[in-house]
Backbone as a ProteinNet text record, in pm:
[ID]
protein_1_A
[PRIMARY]
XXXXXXXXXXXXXXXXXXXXXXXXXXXXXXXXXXXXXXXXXXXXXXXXXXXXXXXXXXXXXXXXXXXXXXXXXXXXXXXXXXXXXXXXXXXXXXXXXXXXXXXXXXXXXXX
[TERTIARY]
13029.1	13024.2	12902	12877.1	12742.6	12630.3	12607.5	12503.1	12494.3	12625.4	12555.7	12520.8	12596.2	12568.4	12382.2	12359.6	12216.3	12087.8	12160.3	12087.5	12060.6	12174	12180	12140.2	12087.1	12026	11890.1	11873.9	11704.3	11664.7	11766.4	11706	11700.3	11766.9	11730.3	11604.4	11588.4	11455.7	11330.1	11363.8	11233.9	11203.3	11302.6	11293.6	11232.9	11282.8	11241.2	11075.3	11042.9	10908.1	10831.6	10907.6	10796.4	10777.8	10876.5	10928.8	10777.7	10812.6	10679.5	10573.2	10564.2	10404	10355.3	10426.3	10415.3	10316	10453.9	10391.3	10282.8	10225.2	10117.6	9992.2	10037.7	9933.4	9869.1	9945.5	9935.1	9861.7	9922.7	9847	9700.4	9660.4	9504.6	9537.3	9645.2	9653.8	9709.7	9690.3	9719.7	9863.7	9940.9	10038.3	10056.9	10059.5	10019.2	10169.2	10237.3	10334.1	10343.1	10318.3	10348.9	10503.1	10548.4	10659	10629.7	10678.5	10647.9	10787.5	10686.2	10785.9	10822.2	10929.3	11025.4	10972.7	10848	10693.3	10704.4	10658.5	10566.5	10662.6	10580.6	10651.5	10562.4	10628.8	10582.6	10445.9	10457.3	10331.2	10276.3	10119	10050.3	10045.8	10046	10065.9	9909.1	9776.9	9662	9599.6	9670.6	9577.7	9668.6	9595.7	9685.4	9600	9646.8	9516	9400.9	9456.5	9332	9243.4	9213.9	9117.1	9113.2	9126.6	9101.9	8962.3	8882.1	8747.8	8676.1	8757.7	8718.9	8682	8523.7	8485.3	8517.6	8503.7	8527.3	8417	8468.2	8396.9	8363.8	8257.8	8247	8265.9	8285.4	8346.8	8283.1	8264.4	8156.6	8162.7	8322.4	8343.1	8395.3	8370.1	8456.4	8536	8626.9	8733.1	8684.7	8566.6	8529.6	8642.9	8765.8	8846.6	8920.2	8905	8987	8853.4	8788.8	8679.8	8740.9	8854.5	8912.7	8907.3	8968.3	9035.5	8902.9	8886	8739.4	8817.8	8718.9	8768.7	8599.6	8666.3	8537.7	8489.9	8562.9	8552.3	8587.8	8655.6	8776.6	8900.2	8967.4	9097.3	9136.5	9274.6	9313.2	9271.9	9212.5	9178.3	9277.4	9197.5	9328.4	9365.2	9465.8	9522.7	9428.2	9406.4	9257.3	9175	9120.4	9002.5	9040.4	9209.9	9202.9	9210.1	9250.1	9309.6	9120.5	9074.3	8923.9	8858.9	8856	8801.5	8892.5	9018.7	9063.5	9059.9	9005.3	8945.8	8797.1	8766.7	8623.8	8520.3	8514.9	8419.1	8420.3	8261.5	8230.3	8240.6	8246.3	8209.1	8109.6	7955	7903.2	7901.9	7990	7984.9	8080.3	8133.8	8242.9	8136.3	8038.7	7967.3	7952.2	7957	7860.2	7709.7	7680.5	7501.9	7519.4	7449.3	7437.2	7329.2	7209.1	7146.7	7162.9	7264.4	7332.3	7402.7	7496.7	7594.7	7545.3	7410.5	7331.9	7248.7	7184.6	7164.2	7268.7	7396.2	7460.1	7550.3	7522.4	7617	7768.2	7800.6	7946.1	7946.9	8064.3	8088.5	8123.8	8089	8186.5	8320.8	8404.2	8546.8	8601	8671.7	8731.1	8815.3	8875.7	9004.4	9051.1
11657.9	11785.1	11866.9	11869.2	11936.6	11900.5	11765.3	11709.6	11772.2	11763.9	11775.8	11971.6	12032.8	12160.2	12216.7	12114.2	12108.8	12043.5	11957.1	11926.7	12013.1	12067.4	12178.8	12353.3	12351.7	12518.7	12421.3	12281.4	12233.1	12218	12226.4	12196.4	12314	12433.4	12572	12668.5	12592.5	12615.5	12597.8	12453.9	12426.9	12475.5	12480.9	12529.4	12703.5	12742.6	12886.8	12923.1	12835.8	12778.5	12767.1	12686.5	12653.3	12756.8	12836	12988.7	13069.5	13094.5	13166.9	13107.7	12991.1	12939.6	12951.8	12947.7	12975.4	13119.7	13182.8	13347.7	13338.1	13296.5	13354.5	13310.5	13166.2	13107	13201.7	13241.3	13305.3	13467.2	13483.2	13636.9	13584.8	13447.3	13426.9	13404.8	13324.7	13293.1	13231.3	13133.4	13002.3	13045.5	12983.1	12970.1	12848.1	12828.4	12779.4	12810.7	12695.9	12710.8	12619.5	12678.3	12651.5	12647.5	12528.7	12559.2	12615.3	12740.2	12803.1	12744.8	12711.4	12673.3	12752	12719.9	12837.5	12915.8	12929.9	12976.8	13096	13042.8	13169.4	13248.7	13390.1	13470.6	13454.6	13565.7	13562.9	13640.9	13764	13839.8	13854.6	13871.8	13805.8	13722.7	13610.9	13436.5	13454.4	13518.3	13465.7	13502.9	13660.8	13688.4	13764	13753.2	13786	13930	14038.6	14078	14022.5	13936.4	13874	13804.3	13787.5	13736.9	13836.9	13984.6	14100	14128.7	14105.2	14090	14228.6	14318.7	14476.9	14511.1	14620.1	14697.1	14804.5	14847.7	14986.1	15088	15209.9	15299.1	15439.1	15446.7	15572.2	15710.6	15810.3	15929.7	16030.8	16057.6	16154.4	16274.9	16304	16464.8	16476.6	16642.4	16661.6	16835.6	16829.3	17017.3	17060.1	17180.5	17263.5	17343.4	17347.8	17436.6	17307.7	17211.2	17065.6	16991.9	16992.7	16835	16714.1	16674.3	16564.7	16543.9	16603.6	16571.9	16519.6	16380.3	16315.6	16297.8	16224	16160.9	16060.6	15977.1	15827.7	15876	15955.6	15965.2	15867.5	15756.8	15679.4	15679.6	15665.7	15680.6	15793.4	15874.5	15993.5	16094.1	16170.1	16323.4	16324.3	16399.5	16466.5	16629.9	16649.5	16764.9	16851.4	16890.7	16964.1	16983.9	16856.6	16896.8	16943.5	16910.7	16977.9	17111.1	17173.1	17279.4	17376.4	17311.4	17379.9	17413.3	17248.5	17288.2	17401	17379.7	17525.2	17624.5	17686.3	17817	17796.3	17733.7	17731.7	17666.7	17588.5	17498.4	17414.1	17310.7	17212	17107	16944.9	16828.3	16858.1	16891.4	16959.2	16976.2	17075	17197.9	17107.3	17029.3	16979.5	16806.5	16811.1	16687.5	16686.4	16573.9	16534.3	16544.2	16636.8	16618.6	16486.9	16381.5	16297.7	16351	16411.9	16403.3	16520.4	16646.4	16712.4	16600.7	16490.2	16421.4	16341.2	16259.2	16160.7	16293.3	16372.3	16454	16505.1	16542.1	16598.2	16454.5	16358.6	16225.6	16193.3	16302.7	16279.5	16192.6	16092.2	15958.3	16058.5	16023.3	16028.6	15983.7	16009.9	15957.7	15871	15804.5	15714.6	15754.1	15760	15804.7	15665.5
13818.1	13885.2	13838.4	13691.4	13672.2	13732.4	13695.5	13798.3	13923.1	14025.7	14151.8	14160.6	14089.2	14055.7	13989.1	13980	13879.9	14010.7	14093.7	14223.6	14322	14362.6	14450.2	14348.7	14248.6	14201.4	14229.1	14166.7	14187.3	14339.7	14425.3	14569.6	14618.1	14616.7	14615.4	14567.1	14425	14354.3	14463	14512.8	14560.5	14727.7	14777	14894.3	14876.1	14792	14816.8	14742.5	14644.1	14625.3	14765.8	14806.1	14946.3	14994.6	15040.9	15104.1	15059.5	14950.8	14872.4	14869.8	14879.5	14903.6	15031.7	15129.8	15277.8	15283.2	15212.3	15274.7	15169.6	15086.2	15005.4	15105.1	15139.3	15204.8	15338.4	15406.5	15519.8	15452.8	15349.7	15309.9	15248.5	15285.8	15195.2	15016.1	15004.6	14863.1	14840	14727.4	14646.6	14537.3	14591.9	14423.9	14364.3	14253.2	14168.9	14022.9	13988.4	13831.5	13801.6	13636.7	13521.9	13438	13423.2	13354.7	13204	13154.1	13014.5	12945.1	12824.4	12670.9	12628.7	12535.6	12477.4	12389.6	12314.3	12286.1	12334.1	12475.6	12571.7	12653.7	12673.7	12737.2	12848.1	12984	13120.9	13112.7	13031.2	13019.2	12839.8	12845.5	12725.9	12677.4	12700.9	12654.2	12630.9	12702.9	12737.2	12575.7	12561.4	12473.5	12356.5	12274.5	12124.8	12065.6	11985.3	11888.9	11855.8	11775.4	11699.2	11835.3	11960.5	12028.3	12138.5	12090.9	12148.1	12145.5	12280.6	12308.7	12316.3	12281.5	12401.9	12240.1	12311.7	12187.9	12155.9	12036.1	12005.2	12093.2	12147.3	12218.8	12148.7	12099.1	12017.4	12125	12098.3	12128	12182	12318.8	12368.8	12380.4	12333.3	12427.1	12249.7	12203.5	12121	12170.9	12081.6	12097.8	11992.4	12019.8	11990.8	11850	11887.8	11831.5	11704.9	11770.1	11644.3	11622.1	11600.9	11573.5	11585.2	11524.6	11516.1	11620.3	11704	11840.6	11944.2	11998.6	12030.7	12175.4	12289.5	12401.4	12413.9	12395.3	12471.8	12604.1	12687.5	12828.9	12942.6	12800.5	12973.1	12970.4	13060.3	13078.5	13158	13063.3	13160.6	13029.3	13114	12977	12922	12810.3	12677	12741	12684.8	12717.1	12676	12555.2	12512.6	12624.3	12661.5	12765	12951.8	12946.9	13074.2	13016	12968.6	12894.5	12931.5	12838.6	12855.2	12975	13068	13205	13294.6	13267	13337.3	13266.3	13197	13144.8	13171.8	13237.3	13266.8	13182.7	13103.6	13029.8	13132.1	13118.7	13162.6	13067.1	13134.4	13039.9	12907.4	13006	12961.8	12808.4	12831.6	12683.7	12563.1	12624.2	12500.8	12487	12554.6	12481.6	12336.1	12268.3	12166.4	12126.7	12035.4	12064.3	11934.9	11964.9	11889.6	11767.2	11795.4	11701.4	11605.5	11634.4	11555.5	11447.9	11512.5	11418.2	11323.3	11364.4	11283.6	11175.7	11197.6	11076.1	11003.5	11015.1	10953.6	10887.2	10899.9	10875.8	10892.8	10960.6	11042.3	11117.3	11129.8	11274.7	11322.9	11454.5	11587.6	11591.9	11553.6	11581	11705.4	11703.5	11816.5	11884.6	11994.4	12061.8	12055.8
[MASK]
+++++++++++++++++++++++++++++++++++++++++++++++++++++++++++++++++++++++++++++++++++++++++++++++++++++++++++++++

């Protein structure tokens, strides 16, 4: 009885495989699986920390009122800097002058 219980979830499997390969095909796309080992998960298998390729981004904007407080300028603003532009500052004004920081030997901080 397991057996034929184990035939019929695998003949279901594959029919609805097809199902989905159909419609991908028709939307202009390939599917393509991998059976994953008891190892791997569905998402991040590719990449770990340690073969984390992305560089560090030094810090362009600083808050006038915190120093600490930096923004690289990607992503979603910091609260700080919406905070500023609606009182009326520009990008502008909360830049980094670099060659203020290299004479005075302060880093730039990271966000």
């Amino acid at each position: 009885m397991r057996q034929r219980i184990n035939e019929a979830l695998q003949g279901r499997f594959t029919s609805r495989t097809q199902e989905f390969r159909e419609l991908a095909r028709e939307m202009g796309y390939a599917v393509t699986l991998t059976k994953l080992g008891k190892d791997e998960s569905r998402r991040g298998t590719r990449h770990t920390q340690e073969e984390d390729r992305r560089r560090a981004v030094s810090a362009k904007y600083r808050n006038p009122d915190n120093p600490k407080e930096t923004w690289a300028g990607r992503g979603r603003k910091p609260k700080w800097i919406e905070d500023k532009l609606a009182h009326g500052a520009s990008l502008d004004d909360l830049l980094i002058n670099r060659s203020a920081v290299q004479e005075s030997g302060v880093e730039a901080e990271k966000v």
